[in-house]
C-alpha positions as MATLAB code, in Angstrom:
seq = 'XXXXXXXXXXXXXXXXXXXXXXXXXXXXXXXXXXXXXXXXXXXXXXXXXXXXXXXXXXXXXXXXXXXXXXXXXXXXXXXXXXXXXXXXXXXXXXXXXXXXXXXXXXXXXXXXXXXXXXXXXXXXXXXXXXXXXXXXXXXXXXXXXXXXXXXXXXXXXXXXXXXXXXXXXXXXXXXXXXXXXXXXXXXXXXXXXXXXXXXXXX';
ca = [
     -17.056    0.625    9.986;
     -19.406   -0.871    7.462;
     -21.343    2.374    6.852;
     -19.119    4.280    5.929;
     -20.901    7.354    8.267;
     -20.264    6.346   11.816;
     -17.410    4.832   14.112;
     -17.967    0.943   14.946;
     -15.655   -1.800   14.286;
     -13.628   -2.179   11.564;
     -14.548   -4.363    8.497;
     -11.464   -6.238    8.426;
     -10.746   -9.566    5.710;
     -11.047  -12.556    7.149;
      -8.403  -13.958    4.818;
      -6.006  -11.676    6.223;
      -4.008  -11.840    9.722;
      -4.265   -8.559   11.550;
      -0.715   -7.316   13.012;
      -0.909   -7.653   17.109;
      -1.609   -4.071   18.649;
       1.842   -4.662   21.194;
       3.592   -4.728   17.741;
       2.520   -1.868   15.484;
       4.489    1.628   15.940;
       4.703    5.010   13.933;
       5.902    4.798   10.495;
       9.414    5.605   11.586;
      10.856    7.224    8.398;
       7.964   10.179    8.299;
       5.558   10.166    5.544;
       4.938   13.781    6.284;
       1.152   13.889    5.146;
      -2.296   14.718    6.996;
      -4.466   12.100    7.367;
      -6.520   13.570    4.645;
      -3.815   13.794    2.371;
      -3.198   10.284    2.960;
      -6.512    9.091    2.421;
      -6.797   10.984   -0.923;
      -3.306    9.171   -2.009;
      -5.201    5.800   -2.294;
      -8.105    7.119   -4.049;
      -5.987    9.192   -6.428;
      -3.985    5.710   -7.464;
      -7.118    3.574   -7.593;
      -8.642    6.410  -10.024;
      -5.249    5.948  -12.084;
      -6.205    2.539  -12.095;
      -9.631    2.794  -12.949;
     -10.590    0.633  -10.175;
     -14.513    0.311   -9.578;
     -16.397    0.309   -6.155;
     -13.793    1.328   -4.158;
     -14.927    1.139   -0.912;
     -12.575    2.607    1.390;
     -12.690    0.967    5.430;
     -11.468    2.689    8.922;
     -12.679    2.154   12.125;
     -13.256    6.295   12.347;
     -16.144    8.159   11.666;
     -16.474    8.460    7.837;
     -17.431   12.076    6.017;
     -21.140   12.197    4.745;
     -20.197   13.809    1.943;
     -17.513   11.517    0.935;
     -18.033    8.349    2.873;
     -14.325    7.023    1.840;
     -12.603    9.757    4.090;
     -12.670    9.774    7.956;
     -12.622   13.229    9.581;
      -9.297   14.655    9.487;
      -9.977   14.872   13.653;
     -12.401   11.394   14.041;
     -11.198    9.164   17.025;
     -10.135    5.500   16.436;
      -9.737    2.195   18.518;
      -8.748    0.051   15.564;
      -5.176    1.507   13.508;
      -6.302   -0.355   10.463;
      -7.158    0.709    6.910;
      -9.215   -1.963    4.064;
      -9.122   -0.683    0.979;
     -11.733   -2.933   -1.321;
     -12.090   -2.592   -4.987;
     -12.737   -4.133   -8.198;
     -10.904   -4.410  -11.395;
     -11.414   -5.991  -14.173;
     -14.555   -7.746  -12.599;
     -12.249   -9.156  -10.640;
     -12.725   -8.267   -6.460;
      -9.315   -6.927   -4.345;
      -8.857   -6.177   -0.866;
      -6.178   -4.592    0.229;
      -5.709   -4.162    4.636;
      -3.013   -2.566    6.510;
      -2.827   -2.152   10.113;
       1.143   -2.763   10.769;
       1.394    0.979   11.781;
      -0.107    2.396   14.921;
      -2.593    5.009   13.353;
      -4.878    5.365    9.847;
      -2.462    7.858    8.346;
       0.521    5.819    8.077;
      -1.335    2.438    6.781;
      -3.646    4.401    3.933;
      -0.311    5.716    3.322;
       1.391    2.620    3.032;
      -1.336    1.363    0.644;
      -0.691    4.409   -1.599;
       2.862    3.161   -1.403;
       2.057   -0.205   -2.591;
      -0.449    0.686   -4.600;
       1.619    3.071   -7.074;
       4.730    1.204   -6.581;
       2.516   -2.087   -8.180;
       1.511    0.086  -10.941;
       5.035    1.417  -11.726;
       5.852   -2.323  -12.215;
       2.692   -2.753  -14.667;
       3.416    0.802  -16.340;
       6.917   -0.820  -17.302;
       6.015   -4.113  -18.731;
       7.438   -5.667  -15.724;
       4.216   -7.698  -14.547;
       0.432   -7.199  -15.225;
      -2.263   -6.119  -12.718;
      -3.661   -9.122  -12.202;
      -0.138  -10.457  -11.127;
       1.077   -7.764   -9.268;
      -2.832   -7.762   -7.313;
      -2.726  -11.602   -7.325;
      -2.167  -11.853   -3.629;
      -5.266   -9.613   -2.721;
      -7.417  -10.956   -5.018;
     -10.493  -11.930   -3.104;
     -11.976  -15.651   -4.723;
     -15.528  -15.736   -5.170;
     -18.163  -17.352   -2.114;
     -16.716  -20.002    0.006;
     -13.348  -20.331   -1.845;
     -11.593  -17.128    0.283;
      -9.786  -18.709    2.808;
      -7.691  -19.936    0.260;
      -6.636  -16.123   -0.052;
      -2.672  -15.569    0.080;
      -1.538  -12.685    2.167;
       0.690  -10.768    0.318;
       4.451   -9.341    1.924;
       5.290   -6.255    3.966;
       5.768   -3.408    2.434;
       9.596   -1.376    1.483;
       9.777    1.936    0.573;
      11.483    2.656   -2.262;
      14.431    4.635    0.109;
      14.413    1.329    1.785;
      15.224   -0.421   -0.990;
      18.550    1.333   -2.301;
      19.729    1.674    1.747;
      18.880    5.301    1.986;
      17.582    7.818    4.126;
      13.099    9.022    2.906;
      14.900   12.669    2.425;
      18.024   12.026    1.083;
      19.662   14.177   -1.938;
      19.218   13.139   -5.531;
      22.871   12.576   -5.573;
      23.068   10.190   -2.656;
      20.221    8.252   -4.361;
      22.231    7.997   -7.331;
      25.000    6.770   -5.571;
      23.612    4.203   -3.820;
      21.226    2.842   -7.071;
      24.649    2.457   -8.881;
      25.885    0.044   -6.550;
      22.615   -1.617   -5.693;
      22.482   -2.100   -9.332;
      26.179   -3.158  -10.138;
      25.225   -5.999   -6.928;
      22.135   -7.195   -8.672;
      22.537   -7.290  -11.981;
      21.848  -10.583  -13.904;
      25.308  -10.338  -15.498;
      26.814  -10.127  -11.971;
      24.886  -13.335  -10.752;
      22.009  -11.125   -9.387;
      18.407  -11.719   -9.006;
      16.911  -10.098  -12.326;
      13.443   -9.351   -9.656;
      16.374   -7.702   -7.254;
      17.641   -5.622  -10.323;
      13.875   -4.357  -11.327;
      13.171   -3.181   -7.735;
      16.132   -0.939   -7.469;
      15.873    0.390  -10.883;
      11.880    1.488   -9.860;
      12.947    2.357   -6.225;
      15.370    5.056   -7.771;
      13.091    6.189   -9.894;
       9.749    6.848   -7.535;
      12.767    8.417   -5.556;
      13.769   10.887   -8.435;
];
């Protein structure tokens, strides 16, 4: 939807592959949000970012008002959510259609999107690292574009159910961290990701 007021077809990267419709399903772990609530989750990390010109892509009708939201109710053919913004003065794109409807993959990119500023927050890696694989090269140089990973949840991570109890979480980050620590022969990466993944879970 280029527009941002109308249904049409989805403004999707070129640079990235789009996930074939016989293999996209429902987030199966529950993200337990409206679509609106979903939506807003981007925006609200992007702000935290101080992104610029966000410009927010579905292929459902858009709000007037606020021509980054669809309609909590707007029909879709195309799953897939492009969220496009700039930071630094550098340009980002970030799409998702793995899951089967807009809710789950503007939730995803929430996910990834405060999950890549958790690393930044704690010295791990800068923006421009964590964002290097969406970073979108200027004029004819984008189909050199990398397409960055799939996304894990932070419950994922540590082996654990989305709802379970804090001290299940604990549990399980103990030995997740005991099996990749650096002084055990882990993967100091490994180590980082469990030590963030238990705390967006606590």
């Amino acid at each position: 939807m280029s527009d941002g007021t109308a249904q049409g077809e989805l403004d999707w990267p070129p640079e990235f592959e789009r996930t074939p419709a016989d293999e996209r399903r429902s987030y199966p772990h529950g993200f337990e949000v409206t679509r609106s609530e979903a939506f807003d989750s981007v925006l609200k990390q992007l702000r935290r970012m101080d992104a610029k010109n966000v410009r927010l892509d579905t292929d459902a009708e858009h709000q007037k008002r606020n021509p980054n939201k669809p309609y909590a109710n707007s029909s879709f053919d195309d799953p897939g959510v492009v969220v496009r913004f700039e930071h630094d003065g550098e340009q980002y794109a970030m799409p998702m259609d793995k899951w089967d409807n807009p809710r789950d993959n503007a939730r995803a990119i929430a996910l990834t999107l405060k999950a890549k500023r958790a690393l930044t927050r704690y010295g791990v890696e800068t923006i421009e690292s964590e964002f290097s694989a969406h970073q979108l090269p200027p004029g004819d140089d984008r189909e050199n574009v990398v397409v960055s990973g799939a996304i894990e949840e932070p419950h994922e991570i540590l082996g654990v159910a989305s709802d379970a109890p804090e001290s299940v979480v604990k549990a399980a980050a103990r030995t997740r961290k005991k099996e990749t620590h650096p002084d055990n022969g882990g993967d100091v990466s490994e180590f980082k990701r469990v030590v963030n993944a238990e705390e967006e879970l606590l």
